[in-house]
C-alpha positions in Angstrom: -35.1 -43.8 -41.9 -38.1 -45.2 -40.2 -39.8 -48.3 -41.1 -40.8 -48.7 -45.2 -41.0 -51.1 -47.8 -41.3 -50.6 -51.3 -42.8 -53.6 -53.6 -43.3 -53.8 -57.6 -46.6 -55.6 -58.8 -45.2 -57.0 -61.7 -42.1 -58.6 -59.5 -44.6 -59.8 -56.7 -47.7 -60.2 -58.0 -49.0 -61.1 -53.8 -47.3 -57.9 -52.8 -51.1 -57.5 -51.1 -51.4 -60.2 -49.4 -50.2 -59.7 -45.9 -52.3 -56.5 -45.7 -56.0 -55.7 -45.4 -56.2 -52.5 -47.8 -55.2 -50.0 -50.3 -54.6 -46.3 -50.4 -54.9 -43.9 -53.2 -53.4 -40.7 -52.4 -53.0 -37.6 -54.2 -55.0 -37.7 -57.9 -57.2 -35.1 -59.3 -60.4 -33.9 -60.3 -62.2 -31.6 -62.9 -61.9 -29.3 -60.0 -58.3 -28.7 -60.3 -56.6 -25.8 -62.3 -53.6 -26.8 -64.8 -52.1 -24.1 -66.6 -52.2 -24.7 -70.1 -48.4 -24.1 -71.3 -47.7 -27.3 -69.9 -49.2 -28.5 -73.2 -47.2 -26.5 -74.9 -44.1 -28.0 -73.3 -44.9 -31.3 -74.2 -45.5 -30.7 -77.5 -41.8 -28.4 -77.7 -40.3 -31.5 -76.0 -40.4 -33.2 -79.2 -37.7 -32.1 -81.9 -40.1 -32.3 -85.0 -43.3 -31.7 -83.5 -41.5 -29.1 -81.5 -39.9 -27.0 -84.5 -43.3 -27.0 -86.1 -45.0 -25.7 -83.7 -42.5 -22.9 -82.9 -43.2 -21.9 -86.6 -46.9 -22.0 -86.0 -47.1 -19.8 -83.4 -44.8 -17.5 -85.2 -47.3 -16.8 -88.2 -49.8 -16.9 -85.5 -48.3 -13.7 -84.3 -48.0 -12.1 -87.6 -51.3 -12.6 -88.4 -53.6 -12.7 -85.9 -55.2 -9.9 -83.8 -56.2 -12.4 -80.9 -53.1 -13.3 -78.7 -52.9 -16.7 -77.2 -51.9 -16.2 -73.7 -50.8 -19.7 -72.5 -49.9 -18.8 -68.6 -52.8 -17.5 -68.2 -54.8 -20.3 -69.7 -55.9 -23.2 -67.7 -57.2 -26.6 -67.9 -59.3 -29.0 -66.2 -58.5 -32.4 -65.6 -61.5 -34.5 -67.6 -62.7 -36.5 -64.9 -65.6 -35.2 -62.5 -65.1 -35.7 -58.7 -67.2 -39.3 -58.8 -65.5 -41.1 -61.8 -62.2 -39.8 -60.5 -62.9 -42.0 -57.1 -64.8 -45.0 -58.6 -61.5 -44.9 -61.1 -59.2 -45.4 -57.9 -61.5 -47.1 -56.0 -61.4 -49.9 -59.1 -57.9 -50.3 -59.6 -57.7 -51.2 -55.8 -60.8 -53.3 -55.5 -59.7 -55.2 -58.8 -55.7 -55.5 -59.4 -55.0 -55.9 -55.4 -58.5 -57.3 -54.0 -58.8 -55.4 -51.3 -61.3 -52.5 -50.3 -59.9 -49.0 -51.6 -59.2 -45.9 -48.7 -59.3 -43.2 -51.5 -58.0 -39.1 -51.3 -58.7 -37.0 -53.8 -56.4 -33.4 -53.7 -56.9 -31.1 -56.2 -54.9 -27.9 -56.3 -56.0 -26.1 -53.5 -59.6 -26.7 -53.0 -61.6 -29.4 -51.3 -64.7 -29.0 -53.9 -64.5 -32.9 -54.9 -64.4 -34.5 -51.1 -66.7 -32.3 -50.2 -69.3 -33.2 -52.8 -68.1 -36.8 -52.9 -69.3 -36.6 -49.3 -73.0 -36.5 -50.3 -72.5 -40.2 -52.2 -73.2 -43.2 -50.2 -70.2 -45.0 -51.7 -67.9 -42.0 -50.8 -69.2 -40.8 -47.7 -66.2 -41.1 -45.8 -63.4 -40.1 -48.0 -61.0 -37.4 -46.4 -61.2 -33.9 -46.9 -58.3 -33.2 -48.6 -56.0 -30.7 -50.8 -53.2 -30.4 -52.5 -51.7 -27.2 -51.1 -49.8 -24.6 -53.3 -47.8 -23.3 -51.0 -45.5 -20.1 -51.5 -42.1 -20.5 -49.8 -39.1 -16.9 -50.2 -39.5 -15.0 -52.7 -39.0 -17.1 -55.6 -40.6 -20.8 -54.4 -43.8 -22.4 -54.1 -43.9 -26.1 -52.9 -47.2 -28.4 -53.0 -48.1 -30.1 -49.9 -51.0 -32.7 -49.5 -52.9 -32.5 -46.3 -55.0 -34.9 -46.0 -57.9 -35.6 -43.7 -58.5 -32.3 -42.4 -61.4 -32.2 -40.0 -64.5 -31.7 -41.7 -66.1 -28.9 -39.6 -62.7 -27.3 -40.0 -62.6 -27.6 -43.7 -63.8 -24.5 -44.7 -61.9 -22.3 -42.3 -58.5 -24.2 -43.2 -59.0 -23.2 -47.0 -59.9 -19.5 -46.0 -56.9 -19.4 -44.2 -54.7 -20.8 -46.7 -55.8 -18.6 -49.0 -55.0 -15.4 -46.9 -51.9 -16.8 -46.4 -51.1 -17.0 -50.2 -52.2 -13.5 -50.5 -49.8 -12.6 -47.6 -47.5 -14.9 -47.4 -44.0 -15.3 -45.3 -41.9 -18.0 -44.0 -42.6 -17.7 -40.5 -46.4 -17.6 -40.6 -45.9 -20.7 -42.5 -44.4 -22.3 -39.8 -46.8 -21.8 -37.7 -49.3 -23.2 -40.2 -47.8 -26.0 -40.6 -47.2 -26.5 -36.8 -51.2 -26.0 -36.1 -52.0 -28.7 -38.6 -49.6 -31.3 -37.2 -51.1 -30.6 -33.7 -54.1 -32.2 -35.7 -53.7 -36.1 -34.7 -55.6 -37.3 -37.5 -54.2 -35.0 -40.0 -51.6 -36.2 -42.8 -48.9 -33.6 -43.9 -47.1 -34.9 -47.1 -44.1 -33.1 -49.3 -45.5 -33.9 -52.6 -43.0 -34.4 -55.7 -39.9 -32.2 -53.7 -37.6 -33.1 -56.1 -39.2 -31.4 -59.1 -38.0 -27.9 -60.2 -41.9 -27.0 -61.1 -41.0 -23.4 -61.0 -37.8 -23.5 -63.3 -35.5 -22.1 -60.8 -33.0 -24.7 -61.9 -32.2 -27.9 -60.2 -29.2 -26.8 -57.7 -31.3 -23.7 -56.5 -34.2 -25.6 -55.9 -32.4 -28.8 -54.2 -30.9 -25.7 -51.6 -34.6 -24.2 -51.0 -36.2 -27.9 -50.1 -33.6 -27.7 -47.3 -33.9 -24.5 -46.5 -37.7 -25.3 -46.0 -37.0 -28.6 -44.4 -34.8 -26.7 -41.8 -37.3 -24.5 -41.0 -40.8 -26.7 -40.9 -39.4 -30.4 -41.2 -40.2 -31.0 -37.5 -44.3 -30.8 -39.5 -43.6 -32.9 -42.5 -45.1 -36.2 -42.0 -43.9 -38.0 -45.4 -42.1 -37.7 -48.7 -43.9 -38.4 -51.4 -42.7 -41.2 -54.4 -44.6 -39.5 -57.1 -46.4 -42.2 -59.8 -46.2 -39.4 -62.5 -42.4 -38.7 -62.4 -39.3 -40.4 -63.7 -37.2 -43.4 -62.0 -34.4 -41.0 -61.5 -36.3 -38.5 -59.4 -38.2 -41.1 -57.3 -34.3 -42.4 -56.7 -33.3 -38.8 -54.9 -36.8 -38.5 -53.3 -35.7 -41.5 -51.4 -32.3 -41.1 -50.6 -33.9 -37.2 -49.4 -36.8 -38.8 -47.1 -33.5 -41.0 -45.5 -31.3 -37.8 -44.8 -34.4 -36.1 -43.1 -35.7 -39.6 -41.4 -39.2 -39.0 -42.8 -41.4 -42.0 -44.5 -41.5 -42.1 -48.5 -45.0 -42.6 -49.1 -47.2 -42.9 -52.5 -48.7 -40.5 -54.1 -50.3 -40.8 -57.9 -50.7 -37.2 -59.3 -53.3 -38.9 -61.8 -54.2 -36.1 -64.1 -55.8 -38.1 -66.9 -57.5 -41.6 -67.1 -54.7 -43.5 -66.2 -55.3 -44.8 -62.6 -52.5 -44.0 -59.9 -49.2 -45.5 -60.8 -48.5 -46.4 -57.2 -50.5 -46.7 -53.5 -50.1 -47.3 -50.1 -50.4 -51.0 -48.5 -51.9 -50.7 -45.0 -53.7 -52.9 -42.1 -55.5 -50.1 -41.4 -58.8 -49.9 -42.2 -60.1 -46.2 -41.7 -57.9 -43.1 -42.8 -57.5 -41.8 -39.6 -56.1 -44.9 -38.8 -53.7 -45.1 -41.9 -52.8 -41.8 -40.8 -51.7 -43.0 -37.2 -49.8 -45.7 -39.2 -47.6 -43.1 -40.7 -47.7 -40.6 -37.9 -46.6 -42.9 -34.3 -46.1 -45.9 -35.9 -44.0 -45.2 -38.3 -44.4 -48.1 -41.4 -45.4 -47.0 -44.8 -45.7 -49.7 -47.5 -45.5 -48.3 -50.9 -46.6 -50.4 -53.9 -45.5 -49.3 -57.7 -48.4 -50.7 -60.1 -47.3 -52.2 -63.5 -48.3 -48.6 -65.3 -45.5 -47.0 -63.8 -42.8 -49.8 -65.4 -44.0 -47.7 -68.8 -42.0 -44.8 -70.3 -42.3 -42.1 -68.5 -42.5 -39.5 -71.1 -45.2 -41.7 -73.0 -47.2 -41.9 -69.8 -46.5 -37.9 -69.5 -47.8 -37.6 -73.3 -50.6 -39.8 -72.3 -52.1 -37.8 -69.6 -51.7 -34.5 -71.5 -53.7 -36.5 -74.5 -56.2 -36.9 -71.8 -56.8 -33.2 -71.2 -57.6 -32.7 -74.8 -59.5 -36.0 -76.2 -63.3 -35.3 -76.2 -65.8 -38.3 -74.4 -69.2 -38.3 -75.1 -70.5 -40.7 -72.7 -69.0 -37.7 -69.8 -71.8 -35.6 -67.8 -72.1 -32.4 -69.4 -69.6 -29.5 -69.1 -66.8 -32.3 -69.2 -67.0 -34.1 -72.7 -65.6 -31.6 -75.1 -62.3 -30.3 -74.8 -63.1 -26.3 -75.3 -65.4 -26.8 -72.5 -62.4 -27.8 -70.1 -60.1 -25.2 -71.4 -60.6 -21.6 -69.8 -58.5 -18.8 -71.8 -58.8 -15.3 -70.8 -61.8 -12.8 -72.6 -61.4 -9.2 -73.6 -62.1 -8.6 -70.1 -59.4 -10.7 -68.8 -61.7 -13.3 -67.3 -61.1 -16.9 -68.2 -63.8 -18.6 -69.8 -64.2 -22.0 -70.7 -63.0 -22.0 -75.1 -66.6 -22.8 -76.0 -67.9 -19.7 -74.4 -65.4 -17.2 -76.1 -66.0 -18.3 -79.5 -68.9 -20.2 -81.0 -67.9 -24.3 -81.2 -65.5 -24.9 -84.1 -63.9 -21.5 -83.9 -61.7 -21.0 -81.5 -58.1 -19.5 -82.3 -56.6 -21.4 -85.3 -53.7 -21.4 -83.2 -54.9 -23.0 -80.4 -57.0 -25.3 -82.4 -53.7 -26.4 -84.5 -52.0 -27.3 -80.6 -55.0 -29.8 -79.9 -54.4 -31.2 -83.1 -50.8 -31.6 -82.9 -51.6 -33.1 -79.4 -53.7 -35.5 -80.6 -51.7 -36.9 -83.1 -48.5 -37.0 -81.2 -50.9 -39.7 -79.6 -52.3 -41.3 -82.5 -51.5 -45.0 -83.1 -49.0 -44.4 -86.6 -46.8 -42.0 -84.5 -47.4 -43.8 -80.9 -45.0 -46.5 -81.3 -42.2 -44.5 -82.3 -42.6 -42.4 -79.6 -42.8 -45.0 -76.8 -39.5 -46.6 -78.3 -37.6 -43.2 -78.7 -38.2 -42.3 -74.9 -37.8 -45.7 -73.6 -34.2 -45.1 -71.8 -32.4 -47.6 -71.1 -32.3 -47.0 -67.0 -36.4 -47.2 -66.6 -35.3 -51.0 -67.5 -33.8 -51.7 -63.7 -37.7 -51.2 -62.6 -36.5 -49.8 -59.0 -35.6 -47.1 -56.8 -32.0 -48.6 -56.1 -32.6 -50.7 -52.6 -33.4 -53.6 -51.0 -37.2 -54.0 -50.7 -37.3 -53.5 -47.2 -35.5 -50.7 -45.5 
C-alpha cells in the first residue's frame, strides 16, 4: 500500500500539527435524495420498537385506503447547501485550527457546489458528486468525484445520467478512464464494503472485485467511511492494501453531526490535495472524537435528524413534512405538507416520526447508547500501526 497514516483525536490531540489544513470530504445537502425505508429500518432494528411498529403498519393496511409506499418515498437531508459547509468548515477551523478545504457530494447532482459558488466564503469549493453508479445487473456502487472542472460540470452530469438510463460495464470503463485523464480530478470508492443493495455480503464482496478488475486502474482512493462501523472500516483497509490504493476519509454526514473523520494535508488548494493523492501518493486520515461513539446511536442520531423540526432553518427546510416527498395520486412525489394540509398526513406515517423521535428522546436515549455499545468499538482503531 502506498504511503498513509491514520491518527485518532482523542489519542493525539496534535494530530494537526505538522500539517497546514483540513479536508471534509463527502457530506450532504438538502439537495440529496434518501429513500425513506431507511427509517423504517432503523426503527425495525430495534426488538420492541420494532415489533410495534410491524403491528402498526399491519392495522394500517386494514384500515386505511391510502397506502404508504416507503421505496418510493424520499427524504431530504435538513441542512441547506450553506449551513452544510459553514458546519464543516467549523469543525475544521475550531477542533484542528487550521483553514477548512470543504466538498460537498450529494447523490448525484452538483446543485450545492454550484450555488455555494456564488458565496464569497465558498467560492472555490469543488464541484463535486457523489455518483450512483449501476454496475451488472444487480449492483450499483457510489463513487465521489470530486473537483470536476467547472465548465465541464454540466456536461459530466448529463452524461452520467444517460449512462444510468443505459448503462453497461464497458461504457463505464471508459467513463471512468476519461475522468482520470482529468489531472485535477479525485475518483474515490465510497463505503465499498457496504451491501447497500442487500445482495448479501459474499456476493457483494465478489462484485467490488469484479469491478475493481475491470476499472481499478481509475480508482484513486478507498474511502474510511465516518458513518459506518469499526468492523467495516477494518476490511476497507485491509481491501485498499490488496488493491495498493490510498484509504482516504470520507464523512457521509447526513444530519447535524459534523464529519466523523477528514483528511490532513499540506496542501493548500484542492487541486493540490488532489495531486497529493494522485502522484504523490500520502493520504493522512484523521478519526474525530464523534466517531469513538456507538455507532448504531450515531446511526439513530442522524435518522433523528431527518425528522426533528428547526425553526430558526430558511424556509422549505424547518418542518419535517416539508423534507419528506411521498408519492400523489399521480405518482409524483411531493413534499408531505403539500399532499395533505399540515397535521394530517397519514396516521401511519405520522405514528413512524413519532416513534422516531422518541427512540431519541432523553428517558429511552441512555438505554439505547448502552445496549449498542459493543464491546469491540472499545479498541478505538482500524487494527494497525499508525503509520503504514
Amino acid at each position: 500500500m502506498k504511503g498513509s497514516q491514520i491518527s485518532y483525536l482523542w489519542k493525539n490531540p496534535d494530530a494537526a500539527q505538522n500539517f497546514n489544513t483540513g479536508v471534509s470530504l463527502h457530506s450532504h445537502t438538502n439537495r440529496s435524495r434518501e429513500t425513506l425505508d431507511f427509517v423504517v429500518k432503523v426503527i425495525s432494528s430495534d426488538g420492541f420498537w420494532g415489533r410495534l411498529f410491524q403491528r402498526l403498519e399491519a392495522r394500517h393496511a386494514r384500515h386505511s385506503t391510502v397506502k404508504l409506499d416507503y421505496a418510493r418515498a424520499w427524504w431530504t437531508p435538513p441542512l441547506t447547501p450553506r449551513l452544510a459547509f459553514d458546519l464543516e468548515r467549523r469543525q475544521i477551523e475550531t477542533k484542528l485550527n487550521r483553514p477548512a478545504l470543504v466538498s460537498i457530494t450529494d447523490h448525484d447532482t452538483i446543485e450545492a457546489p454550484q450555488l455555494l459558488r456564488t458565496v464569497a466564503s465558498a467560492r472555490h469549493i469543488p464541484v463535486s458528486v457523489e455518483w450512483t453508479t449501476p454496475f451488472g445487473a444487480d449492483q450499483c456502487f457510489h463513487l465521489g468525484i470530486h473537483n470536476l472542472p467547472s465548465a465541464q460540470g454540466a456536461q459530466w452530469m448529463r452524461t452520467f445520467r444517460d449512462f444510468t438510463a443505459s448503462p453497461s460495464d464497458a461504457r463505464l470503463t471508459e467513463l471512468l478512464s476519461a475522468l482520470h485523464s482529468l489531472p485535477n480530478v479525485l475518483v474515490v470508492f465510497n463505503h465499498p464494503m457496504w451491501d447497500l443493495y442487500e445482495i448479501g455480503c459474499a456476493r457483494h464482496a465478489f462484485r467490488v472485485d469484479e469491478f475493481m478488475q475491470q476499472n481499478g486502474a481509475f480508482i484513486h482512493a478507498m474511502e474510511l467511511n465516518g458513518l459506518r462501523n469499526w468492523n467495516e472500516n477494518r476490511v476497507v483497509r485491509a481491501l485498499a492494501a490488496r488493491w495498493n490504493k490510498l484509504p482516504i476519509s470520507g464523512g457521509d454526514r447526513h444530519g447535524l453531526e459534523p464529519n466523523g473523520n477528514v483528511n490532513l494535508t499540506n496542501a493548500t488548494t484542492f487541486s493540490e490535495f488532489v495531486h497529493e493523492i494522485r502522484n504523490e501518493g500520502r493520504s493522512n486520515v484523521l478519526f474525530m472524537p464523534q466517531y469513538a461513539q456507538p455507532w448504531k446511536h450515531r446511526i439513530m442520531q442522524s435518522t433523528l435528524d431527518a425528522v426533528r423540526n428547526y425553526p430558526d432553518f430558511p424556509e422549505g427546510s424547518r418542518r419535517w413534512d416539508e423534507r419528506v416527498y411521498h408519492p400523489g395520486a399521480n405518482g409524483v412525489p411531493q413534499p408531505v405538507s403539500a399532499l395533505w394540509p399540515r397535521g394530517h398526513a397519514p396516521l401511519m406515517l405520522r405514528l413512524s416520526i413519532r416513534i422516531m423521535r422518541l427512540m431519541g428522546s432523553a428517558p429511552f436515549r441512555g438505554s439505547l447508547r448502552l445496549a449498542w455499545n459493543e464491546s469491540r468499538q472499545l479498541q478505538f482503531a482500524l487494527g494497525e500501526g499508525e503509520a503504514v
